[in-house]
Wavefront OBJ file of the C-alpha trace (Angstrom):
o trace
v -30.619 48.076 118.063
v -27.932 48.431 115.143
v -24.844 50.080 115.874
v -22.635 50.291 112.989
v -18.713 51.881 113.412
v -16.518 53.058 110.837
v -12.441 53.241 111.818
v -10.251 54.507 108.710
v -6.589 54.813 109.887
v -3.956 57.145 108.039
v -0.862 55.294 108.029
v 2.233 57.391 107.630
v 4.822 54.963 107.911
v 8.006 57.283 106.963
v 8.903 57.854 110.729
v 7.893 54.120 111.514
v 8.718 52.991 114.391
v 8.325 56.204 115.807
v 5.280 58.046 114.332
v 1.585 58.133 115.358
v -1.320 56.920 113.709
v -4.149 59.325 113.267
v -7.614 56.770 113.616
v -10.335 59.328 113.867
v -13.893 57.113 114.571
v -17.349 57.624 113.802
v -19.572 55.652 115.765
v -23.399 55.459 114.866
v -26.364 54.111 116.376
v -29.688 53.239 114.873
v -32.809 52.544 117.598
v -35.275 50.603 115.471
v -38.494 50.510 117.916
l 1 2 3 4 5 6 7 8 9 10 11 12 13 14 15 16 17 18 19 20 21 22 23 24 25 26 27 28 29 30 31 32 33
């Protein structure tokens, strides 16, 4: 079993400390038999 993930974040850092990071994820798996 493979399971690869891929996390890119969007970093909007004009309202730092206050703002919110946007991390949408897209999580694949492979099943290799």
């Amino acid at each position: 079993m493979k399971i690869s993930a891929t996390l890119s974040c969007m970093m909007q850092l004009q309202k730092y400390p206050l703002d919110t990071q946007i991390c949408p994820m897209m999580l694949e798996s492979l099943f290799v038999s």
